[in-house]
C-alpha positions as CSV (number, residue, x, y, z in Angstrom):
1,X,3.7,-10.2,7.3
2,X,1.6,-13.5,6.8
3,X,1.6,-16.2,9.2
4,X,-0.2,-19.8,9.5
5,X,-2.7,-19.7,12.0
6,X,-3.1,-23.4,12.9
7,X,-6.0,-22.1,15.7
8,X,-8.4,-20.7,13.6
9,X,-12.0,-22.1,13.0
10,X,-11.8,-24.5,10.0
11,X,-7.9,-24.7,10.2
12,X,-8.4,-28.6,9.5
13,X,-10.0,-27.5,5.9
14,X,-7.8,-25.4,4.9
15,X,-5.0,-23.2,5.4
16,X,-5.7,-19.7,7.0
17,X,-3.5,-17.0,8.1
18,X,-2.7,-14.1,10.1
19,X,-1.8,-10.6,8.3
20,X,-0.2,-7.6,9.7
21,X,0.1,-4.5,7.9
22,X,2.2,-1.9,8.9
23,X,1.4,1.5,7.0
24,X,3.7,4.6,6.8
25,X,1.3,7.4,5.3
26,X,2.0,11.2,3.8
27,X,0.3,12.9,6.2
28,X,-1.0,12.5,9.9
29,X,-4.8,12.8,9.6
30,X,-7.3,11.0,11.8
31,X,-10.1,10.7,10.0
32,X,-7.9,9.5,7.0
33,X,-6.1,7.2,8.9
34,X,-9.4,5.5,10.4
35,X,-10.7,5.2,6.8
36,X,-8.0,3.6,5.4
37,X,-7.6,1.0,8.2
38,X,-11.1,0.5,7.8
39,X,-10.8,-0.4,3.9
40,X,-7.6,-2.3,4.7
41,X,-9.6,-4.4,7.0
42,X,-12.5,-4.5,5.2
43,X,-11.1,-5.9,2.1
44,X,-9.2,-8.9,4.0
45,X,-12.3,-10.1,5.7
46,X,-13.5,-10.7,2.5
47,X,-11.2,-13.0,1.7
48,X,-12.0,-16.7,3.5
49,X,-8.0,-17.4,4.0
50,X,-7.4,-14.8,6.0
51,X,-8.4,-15.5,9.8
52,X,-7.3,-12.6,11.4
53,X,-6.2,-8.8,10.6
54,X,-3.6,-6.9,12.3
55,X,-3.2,-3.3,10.9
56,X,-0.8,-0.9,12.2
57,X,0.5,2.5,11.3
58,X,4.2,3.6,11.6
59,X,5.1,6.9,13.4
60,X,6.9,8.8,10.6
61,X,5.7,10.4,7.2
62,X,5.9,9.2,4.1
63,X,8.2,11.1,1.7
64,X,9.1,10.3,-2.2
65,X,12.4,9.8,-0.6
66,X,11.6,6.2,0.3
67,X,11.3,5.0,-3.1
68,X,13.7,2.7,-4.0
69,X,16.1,3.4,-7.0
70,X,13.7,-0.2,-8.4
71,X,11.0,1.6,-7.9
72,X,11.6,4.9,-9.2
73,X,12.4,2.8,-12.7
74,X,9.1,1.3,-12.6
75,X,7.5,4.9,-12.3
76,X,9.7,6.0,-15.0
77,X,11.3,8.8,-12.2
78,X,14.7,8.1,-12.7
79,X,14.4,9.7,-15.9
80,X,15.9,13.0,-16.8
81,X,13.1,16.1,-16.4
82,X,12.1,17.3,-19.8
83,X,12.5,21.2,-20.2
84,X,9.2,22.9,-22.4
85,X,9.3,22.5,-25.4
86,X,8.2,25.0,-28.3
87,X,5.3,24.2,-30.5
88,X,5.8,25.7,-33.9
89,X,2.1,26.5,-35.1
90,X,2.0,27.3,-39.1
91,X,-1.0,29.2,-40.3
92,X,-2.4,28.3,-43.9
């Protein structure tokens, strides 16, 4: 979600906002999870727009389930699976 934050330092300037990111992740992990907020975060601050960070992760897993039926076109998964095929090798 982005919002206008009309408080923040330098408002007057230029617009600035407030971002909340809500993550659902594959697996419960700790130490992941505190990395990944950390790059989220780290990322934003750089950019001078964005006055404040809000970063929260969802209490269920992740599963290829959630992909939408948009989605799985752009990733090409809504496409048939290919049996093997056979690879005729012809010797001089």
């Amino acid at each position: 979600m982005l919002e206008l934050d009309a408080d923040a330092p330098g408002s007057s300037v230029a617009s600035r906002y407030r971002v909340e990111v809500k993550l659902i992740l594959p697996v419960r992990d700790e130490a992941a999870e505190a990395q990944i907020i950390a790059q989220i975060a780290n990322r934003l601050a750089g950019i001078w727009e964005i006055s404040e960070v809000k970063i929260e992760v969802e209490n269920v897993i992740w599963t290829p389930d959630r992909i939408t039926p948009e989605g799985r076109h752009i990733l090409g998964l809504d496409r048939p699976p290919r049996g093997p095929e056979l690879v005729q090798i012809k010797l001089p």
